[in-house]
C-alpha positions as CSV (number, residue, x, y, z in Angstrom):
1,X,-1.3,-11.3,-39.5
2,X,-1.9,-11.2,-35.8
3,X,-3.9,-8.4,-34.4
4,X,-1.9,-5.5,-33.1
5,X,-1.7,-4.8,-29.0
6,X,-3.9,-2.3,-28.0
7,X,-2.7,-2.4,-24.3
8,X,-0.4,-3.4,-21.9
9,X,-0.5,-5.2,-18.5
10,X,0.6,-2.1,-17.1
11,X,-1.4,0.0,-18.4
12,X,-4.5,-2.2,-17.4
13,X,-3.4,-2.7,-13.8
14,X,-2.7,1.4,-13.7
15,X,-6.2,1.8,-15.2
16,X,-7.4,-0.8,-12.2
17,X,-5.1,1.3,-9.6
18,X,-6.9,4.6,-10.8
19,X,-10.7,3.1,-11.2
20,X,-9.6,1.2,-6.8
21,X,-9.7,5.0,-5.9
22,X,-12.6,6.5,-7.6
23,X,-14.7,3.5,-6.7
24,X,-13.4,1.2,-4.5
25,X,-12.7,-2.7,-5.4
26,X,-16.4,-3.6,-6.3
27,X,-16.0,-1.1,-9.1
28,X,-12.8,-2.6,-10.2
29,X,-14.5,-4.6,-13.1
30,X,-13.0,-5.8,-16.2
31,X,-15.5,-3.8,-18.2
32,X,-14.4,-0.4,-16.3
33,X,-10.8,-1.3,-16.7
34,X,-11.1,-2.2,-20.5
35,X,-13.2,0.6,-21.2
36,X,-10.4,2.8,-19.3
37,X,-7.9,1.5,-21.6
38,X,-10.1,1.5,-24.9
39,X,-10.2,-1.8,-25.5
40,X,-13.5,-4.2,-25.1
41,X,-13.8,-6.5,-22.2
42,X,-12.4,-9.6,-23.8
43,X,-9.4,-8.3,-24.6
44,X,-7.9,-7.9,-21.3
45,X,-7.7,-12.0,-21.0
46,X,-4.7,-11.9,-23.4
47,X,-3.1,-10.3,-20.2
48,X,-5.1,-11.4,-16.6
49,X,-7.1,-14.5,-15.9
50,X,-9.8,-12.8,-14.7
51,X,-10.7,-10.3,-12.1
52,X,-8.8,-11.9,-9.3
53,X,-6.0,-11.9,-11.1
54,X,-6.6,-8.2,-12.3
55,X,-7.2,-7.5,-8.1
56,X,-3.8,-9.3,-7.7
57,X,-2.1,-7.3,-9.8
58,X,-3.4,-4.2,-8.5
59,X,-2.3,-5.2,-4.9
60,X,1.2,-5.9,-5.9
61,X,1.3,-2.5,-8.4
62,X,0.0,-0.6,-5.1
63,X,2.8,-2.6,-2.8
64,X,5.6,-2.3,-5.3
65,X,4.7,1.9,-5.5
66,X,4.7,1.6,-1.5
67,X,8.1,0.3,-1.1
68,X,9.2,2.8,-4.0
69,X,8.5,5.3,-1.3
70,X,9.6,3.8,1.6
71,X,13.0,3.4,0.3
72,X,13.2,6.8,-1.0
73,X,13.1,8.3,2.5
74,X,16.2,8.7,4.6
75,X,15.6,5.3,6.1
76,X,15.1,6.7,9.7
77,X,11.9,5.8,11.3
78,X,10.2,8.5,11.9
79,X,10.8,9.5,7.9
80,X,9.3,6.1,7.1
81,X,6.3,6.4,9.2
82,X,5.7,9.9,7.8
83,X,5.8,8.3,4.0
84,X,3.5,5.5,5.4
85,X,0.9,7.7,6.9
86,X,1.3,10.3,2.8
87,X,0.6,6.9,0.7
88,X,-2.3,5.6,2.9
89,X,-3.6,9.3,2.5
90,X,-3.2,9.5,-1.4
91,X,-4.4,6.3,-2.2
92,X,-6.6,5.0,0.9
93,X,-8.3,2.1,-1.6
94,X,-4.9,1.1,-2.4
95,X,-3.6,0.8,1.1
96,X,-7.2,-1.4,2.5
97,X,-6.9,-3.4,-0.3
98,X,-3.1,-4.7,1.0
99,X,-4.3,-5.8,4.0
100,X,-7.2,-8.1,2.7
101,X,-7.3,-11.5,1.2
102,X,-6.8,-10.0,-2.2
103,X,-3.5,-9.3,-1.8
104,X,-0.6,-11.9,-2.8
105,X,0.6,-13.6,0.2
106,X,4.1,-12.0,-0.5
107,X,3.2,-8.4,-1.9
108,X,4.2,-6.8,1.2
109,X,7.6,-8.5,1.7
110,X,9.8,-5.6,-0.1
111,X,8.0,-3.0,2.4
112,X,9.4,-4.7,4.9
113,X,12.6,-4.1,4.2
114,X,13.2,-0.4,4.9
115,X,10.9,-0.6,8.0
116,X,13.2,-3.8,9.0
117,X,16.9,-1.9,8.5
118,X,15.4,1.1,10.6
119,X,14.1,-1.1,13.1
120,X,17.4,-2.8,13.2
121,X,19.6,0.9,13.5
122,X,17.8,1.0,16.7
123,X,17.3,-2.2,18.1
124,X,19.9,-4.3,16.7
125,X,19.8,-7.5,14.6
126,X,18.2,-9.4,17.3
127,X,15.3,-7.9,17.7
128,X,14.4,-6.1,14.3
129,X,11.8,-8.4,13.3
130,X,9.9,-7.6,16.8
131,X,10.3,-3.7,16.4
132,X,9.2,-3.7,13.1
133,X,6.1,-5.8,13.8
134,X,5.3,-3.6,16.6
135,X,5.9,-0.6,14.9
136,X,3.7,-1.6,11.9
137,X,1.0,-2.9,13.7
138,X,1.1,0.3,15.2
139,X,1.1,2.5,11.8
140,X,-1.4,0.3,10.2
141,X,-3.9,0.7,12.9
142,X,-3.7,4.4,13.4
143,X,-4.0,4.8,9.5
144,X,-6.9,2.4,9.3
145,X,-8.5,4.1,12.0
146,X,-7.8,7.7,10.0
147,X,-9.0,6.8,7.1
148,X,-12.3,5.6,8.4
149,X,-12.6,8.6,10.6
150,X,-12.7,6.8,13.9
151,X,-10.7,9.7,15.6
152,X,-14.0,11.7,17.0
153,X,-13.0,12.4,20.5
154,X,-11.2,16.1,19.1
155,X,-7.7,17.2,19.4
156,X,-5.1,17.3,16.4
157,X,-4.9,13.5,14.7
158,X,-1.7,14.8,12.8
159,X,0.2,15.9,16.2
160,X,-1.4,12.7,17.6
161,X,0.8,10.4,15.0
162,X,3.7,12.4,15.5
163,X,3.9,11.8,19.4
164,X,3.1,8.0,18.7
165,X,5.6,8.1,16.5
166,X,8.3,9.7,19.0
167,X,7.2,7.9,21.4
168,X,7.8,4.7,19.9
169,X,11.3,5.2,18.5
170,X,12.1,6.3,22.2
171,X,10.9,3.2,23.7
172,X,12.7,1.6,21.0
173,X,16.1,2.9,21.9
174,X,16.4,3.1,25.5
């Protein structure tokens, strides 16, 4: 008789999601995530490879839960860049780790999507691809910088997102 499942991939990649914040990725191990899930090290090859795989998984758990939000906002811009800036903020490991070689070459492609439609409401089809680039490269670098608490010259970082953000949907539309 084979020996029962004591876990599931999901519950090892939400173990690896929840150890990525406490620790950052070096602590992501597969001893910390089997002794998370209360199983022994081993064990957690019946479901990844190996760490890289485990990392991979993790990205994609992390992108999946990203697009979950995005796609729950109204779909305006200014929504999405406000749901953006609450994930990178709640899980700051999480959002690094989706920009690094880590992360599956495609894990970011559903993301896109609402960031893409918005773009397109105020661009049109054309040049959607172009806004949403811009605006993203945008977001991304302002919540990089936040997180790493490169903002030290004062003023309000919060009132400093929303003007970017304004500011960018204008020159988007005119």
């Amino acid at each position: 008789m084979p020996t029962p499942d004591r876990t599931s991939l999901a519950a090892i990649v939400e173990a690896g999601r929840a150890i990525l914040e406490a620790t950052g990725p070096s602590g992501v191990t597969m001893q910390a995530v089997a002794a998370r899930v209360g199983v022994r090290a081993p064990s957690l090859y019946k479901r990844v490879r190996d760490r890289d795989a485990l990392l991979a998984e993790v990205v994609q758990a992390t992108a999946d839960d990203l697009t979950a939000r995005l796609e729950r906002t109204d779909g305006g811009l200014a929504e999405i860049a406000a749901a953006y800036r609450r994930f990178a903020r709640e899980q700051p490991e999480g959002f690094r780790l989706l920009f690094t070689a880590s992360a599956p070459p495609d894990a970011l492609r559903d993301a896109a999507v609402p960031v893409l439609r918005a773009c397109e409401a105020l661009v049109g089809a054309d040049e959607a691809l172009d806004a949403a680039r811009l605006f993203t490269a945008w977001a991304t670098g302002f919540l990089q910088m936040e997180l790493s608490g490169a903002f030290r010259l004062g003023g309000d970082v919060d009132a400093a997102f929303d003007y970017a953000t304004q500011r960018i949907i204008r020159a988007l539309t005119t």
